[in-house]
N, CA, C and O atoms as CSV, one atom per row, in Angstrom:
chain,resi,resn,atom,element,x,y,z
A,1,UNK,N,N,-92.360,-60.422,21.549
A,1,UNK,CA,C,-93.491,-59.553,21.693
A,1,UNK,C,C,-93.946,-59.614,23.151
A,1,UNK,O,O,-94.168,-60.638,23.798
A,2,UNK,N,N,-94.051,-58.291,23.576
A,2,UNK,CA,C,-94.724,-58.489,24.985
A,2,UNK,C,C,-96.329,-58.041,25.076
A,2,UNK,O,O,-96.663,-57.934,23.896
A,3,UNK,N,N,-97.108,-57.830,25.641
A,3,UNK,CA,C,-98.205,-56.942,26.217
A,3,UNK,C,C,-97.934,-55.773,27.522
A,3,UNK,O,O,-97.372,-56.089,28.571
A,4,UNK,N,N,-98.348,-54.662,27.281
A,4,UNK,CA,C,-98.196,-54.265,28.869
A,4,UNK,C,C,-99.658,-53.398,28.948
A,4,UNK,O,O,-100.665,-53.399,28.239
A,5,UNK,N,N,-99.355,-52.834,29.882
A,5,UNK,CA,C,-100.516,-51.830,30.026
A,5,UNK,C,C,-101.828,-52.532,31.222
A,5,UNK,O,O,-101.687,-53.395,32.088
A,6,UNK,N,N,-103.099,-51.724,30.805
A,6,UNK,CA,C,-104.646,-52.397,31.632
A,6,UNK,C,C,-104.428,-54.421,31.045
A,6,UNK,O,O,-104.952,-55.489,31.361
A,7,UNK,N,N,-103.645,-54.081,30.343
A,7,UNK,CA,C,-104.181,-55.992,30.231
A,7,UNK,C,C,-103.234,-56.548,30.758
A,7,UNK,O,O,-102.999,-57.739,30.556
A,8,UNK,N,N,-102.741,-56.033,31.287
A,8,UNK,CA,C,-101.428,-56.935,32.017
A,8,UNK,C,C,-101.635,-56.885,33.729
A,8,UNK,O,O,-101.154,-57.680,34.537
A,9,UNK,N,N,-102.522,-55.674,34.019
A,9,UNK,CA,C,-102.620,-55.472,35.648
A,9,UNK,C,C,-103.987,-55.837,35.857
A,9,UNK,O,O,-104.690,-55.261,36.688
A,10,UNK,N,N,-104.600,-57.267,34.750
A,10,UNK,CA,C,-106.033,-57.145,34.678
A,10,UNK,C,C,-106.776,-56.137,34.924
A,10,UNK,O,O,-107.490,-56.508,35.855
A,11,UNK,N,N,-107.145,-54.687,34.555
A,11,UNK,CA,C,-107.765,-53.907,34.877
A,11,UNK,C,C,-108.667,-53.112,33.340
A,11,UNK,O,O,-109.511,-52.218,33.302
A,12,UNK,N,N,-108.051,-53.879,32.292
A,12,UNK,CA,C,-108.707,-54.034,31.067
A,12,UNK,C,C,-110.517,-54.179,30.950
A,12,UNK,O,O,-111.132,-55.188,31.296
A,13,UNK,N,N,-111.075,-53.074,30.450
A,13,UNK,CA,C,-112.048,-52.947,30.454
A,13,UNK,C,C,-112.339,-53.235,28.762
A,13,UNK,O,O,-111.358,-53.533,28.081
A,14,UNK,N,N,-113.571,-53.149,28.159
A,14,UNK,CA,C,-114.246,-53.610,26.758
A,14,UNK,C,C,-113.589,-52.118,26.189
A,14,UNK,O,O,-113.615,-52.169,24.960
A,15,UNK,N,N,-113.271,-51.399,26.447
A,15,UNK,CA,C,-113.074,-49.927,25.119
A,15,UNK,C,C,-111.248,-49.694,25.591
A,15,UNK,O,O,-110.569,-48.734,25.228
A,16,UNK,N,N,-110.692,-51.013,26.593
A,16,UNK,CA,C,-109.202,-50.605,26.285
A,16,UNK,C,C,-108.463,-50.840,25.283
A,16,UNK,O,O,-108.979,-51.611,24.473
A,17,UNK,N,N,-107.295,-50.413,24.990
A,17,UNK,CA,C,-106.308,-50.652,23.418
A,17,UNK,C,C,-105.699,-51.957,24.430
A,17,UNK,O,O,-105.757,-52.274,25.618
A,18,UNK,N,N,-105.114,-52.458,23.211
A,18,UNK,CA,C,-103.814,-53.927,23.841
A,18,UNK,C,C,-102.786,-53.005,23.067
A,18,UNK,O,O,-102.770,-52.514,21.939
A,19,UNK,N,N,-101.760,-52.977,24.381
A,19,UNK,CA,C,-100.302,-52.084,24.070
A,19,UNK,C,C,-99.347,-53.343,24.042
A,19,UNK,O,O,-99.192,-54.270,24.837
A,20,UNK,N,N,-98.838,-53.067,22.980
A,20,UNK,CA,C,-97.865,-54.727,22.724
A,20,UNK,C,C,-96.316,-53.860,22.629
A,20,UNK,O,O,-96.363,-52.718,22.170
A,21,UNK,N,N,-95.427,-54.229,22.917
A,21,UNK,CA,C,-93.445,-54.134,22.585
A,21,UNK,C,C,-93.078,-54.961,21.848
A,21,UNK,O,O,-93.404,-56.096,22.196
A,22,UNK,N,N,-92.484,-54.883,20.889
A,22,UNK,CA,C,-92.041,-55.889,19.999
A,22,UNK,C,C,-90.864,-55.763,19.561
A,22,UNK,O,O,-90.641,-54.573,19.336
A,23,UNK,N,N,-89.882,-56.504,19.297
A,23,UNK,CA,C,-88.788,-56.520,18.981
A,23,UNK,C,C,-88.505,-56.907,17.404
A,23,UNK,O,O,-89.025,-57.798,16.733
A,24,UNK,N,N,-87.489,-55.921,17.033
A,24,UNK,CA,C,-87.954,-55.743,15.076
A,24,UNK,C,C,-86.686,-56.289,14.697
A,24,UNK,O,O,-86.255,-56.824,15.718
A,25,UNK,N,N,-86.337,-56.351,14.304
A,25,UNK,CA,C,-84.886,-57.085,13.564
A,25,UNK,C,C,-84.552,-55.837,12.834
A,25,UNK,O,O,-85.355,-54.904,12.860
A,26,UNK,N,N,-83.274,-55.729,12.095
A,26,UNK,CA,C,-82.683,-54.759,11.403
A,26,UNK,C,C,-83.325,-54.706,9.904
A,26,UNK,O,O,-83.398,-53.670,9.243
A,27,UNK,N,N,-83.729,-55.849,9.519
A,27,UNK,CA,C,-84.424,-55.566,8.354
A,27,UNK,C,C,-85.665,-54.855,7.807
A,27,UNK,O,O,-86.018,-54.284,6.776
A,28,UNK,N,N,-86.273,-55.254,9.315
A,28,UNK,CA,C,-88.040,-54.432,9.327
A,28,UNK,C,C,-87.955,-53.544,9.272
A,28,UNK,O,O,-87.022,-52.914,9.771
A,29,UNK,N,N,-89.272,-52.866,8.379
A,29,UNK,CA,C,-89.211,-51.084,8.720
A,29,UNK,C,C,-90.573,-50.625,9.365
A,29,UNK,O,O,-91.233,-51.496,9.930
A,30,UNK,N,N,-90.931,-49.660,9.339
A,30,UNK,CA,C,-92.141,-49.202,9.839
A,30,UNK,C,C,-93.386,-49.346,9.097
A,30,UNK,O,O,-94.354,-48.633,9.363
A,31,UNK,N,N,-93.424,-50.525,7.875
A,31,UNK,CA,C,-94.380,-50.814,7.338
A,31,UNK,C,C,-94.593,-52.182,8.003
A,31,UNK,O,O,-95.705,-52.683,8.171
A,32,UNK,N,N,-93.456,-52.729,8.356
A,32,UNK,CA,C,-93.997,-54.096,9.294
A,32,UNK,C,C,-94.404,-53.610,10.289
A,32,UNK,O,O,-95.525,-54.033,10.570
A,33,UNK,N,N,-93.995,-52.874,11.001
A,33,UNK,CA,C,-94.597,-52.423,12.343
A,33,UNK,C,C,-96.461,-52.201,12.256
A,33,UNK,O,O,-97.344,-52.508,13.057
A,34,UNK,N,N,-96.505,-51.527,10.883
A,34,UNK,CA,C,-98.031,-51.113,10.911
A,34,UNK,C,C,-98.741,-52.429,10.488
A,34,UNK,O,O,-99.879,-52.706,10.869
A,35,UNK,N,N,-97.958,-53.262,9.632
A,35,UNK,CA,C,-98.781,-54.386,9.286
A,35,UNK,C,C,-98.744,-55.177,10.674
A,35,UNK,O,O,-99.681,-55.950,10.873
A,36,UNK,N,N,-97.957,-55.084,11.452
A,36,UNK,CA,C,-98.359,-55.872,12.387
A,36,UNK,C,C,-99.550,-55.600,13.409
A,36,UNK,O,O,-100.313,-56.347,14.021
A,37,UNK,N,N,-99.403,-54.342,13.346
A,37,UNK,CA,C,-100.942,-53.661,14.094
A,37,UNK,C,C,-101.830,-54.162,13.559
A,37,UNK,O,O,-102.273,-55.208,14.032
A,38,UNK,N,N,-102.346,-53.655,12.506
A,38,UNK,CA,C,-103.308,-53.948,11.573
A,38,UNK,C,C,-103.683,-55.593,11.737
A,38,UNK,O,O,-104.742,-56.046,12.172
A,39,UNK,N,N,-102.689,-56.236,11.335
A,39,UNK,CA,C,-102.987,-57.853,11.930
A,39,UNK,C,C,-103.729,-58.292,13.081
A,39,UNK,O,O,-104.828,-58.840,13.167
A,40,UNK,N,N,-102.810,-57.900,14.028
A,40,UNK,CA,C,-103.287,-58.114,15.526
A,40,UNK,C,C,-104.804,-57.244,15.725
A,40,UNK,O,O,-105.624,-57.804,16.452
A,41,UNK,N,N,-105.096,-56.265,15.276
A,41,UNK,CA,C,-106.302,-55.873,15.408
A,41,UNK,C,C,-107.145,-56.698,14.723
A,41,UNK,O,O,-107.924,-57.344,15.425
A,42,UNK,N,N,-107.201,-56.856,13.507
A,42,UNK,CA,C,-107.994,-57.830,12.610
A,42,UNK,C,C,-108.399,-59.027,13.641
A,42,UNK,O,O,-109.531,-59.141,14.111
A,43,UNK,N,N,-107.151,-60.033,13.966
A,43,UNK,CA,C,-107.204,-61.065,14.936
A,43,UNK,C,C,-108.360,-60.602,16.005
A,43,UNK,O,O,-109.523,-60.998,15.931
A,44,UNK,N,N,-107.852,-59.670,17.049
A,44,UNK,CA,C,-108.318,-59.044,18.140
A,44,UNK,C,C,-109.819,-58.787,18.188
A,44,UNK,O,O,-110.723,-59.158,18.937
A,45,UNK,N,N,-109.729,-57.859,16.895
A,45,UNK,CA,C,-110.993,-57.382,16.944
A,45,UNK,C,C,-110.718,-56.000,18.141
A,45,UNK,O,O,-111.708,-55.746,18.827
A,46,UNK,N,N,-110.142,-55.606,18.260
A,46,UNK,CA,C,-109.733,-54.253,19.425
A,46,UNK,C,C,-108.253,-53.366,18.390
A,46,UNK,O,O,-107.440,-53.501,17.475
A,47,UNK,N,N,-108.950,-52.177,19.777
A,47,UNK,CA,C,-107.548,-51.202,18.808
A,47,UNK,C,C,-106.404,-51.889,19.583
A,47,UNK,O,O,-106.412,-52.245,20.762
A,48,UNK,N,N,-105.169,-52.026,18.436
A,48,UNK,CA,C,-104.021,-52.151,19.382
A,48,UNK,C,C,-102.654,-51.162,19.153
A,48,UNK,O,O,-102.058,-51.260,18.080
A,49,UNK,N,N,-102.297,-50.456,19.919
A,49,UNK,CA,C,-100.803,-50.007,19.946
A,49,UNK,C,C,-99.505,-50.662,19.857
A,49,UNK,O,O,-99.088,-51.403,20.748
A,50,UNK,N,N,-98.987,-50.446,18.995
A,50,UNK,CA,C,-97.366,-51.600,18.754
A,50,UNK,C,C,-96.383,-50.398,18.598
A,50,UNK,O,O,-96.330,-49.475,17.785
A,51,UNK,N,N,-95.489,-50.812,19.868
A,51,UNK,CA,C,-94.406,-49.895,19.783
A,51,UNK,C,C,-92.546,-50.290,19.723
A,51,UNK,O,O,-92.586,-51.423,19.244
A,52,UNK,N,N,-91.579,-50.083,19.866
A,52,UNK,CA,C,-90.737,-50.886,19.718
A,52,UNK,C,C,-89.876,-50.611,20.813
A,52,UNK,O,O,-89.944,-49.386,20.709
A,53,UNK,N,N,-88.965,-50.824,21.979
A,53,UNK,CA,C,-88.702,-50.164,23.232
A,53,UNK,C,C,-88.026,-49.114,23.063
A,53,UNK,O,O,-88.085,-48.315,23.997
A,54,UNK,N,N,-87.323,-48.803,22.085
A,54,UNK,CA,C,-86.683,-47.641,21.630
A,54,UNK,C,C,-87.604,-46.889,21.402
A,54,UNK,O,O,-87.303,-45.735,21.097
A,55,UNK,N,N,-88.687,-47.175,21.451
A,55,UNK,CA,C,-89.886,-45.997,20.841
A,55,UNK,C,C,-90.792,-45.569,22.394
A,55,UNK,O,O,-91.453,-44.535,22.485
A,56,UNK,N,N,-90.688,-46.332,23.240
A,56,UNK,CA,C,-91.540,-46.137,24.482
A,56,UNK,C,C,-91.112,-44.595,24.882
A,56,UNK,O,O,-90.353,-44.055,24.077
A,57,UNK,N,N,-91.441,-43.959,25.830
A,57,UNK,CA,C,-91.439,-42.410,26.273
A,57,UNK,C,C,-90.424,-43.109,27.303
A,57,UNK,O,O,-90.631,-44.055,28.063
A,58,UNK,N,N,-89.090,-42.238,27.058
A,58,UNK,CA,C,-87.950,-42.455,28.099
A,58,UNK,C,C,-88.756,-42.514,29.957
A,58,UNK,O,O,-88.847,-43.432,30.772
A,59,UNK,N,N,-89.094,-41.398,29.981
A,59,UNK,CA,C,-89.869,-41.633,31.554
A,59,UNK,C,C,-90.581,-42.379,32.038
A,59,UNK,O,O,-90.627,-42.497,33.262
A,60,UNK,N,N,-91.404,-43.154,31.146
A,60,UNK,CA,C,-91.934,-44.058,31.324
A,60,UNK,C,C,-91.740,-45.509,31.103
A,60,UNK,O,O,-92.531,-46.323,31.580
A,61,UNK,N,N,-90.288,-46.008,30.101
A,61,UNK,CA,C,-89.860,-46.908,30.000
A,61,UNK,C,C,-89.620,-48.264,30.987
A,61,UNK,O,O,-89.794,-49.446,30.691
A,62,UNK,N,N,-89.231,-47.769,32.065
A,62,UNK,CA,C,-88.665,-48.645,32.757
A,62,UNK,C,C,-89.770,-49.153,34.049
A,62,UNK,O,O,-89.662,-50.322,34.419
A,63,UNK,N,N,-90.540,-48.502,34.540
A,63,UNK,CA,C,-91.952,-48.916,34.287
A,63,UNK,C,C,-92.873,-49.923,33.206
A,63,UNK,O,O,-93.298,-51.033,33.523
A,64,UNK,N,N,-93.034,-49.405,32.145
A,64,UNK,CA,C,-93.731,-50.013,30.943
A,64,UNK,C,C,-92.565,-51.716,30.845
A,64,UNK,O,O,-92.909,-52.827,30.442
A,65,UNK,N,N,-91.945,-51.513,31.089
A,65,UNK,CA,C,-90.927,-52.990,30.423
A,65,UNK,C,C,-90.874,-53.458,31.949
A,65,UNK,O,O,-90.264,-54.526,32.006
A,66,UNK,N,N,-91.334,-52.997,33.291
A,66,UNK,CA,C,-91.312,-54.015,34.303
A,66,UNK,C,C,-92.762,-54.728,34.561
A,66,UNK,O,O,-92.886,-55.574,35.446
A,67,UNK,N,N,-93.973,-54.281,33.627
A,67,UNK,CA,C,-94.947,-54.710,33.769
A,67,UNK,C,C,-94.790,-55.622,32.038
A,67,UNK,O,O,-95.022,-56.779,32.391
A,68,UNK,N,N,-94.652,-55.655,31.199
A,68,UNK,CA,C,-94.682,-56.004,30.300
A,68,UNK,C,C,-94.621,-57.567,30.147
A,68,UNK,O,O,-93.573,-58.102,30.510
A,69,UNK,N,N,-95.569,-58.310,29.679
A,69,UNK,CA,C,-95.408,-59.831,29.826
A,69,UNK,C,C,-95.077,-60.463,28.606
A,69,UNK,O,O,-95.747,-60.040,27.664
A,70,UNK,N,N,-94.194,-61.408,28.304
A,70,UNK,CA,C,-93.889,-62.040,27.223
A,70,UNK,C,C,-95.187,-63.139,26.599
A,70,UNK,O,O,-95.798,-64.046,27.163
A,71,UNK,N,N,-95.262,-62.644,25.336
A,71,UNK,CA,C,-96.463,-63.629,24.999
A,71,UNK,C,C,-95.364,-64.376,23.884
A,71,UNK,O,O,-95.730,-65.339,23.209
């Protein structure tokens, strides 16, 4: 799982989302994906975005995964 985004270039303000990358195994489907949101928000207490790198916007990929920090 990574983070990227305002919380990674400290520039995270109180009304930003936490944008997380996560890496799914072949078994998961897109109900783990949402339960994992749902989790991490619960935890958080903030909205969060969970995407998978195959899912990032091609143009913006390689960008998004050079800021992206491993938690």
């Amino acid at each position: 799982m990574r983070i990227l985004g305002s919380h990674t270039r400290a520039e995270a303000g109180p009304s930003n989302d936490v944008n997380l990358v996560v890496d799914m195994n072949a078994k998961s489907s897109l109900l783990d994906l949402i339960a994992l949101k749902l989790a991490v928000e619960d935890e958080l207490g903030l909205d969060v975005g969970v995407a998978t790198e195959a899912a990032l916007p091609r143009r913006l990929k390689d960008q998004f995964l050079s800021e992206a920090v491993p938690l």
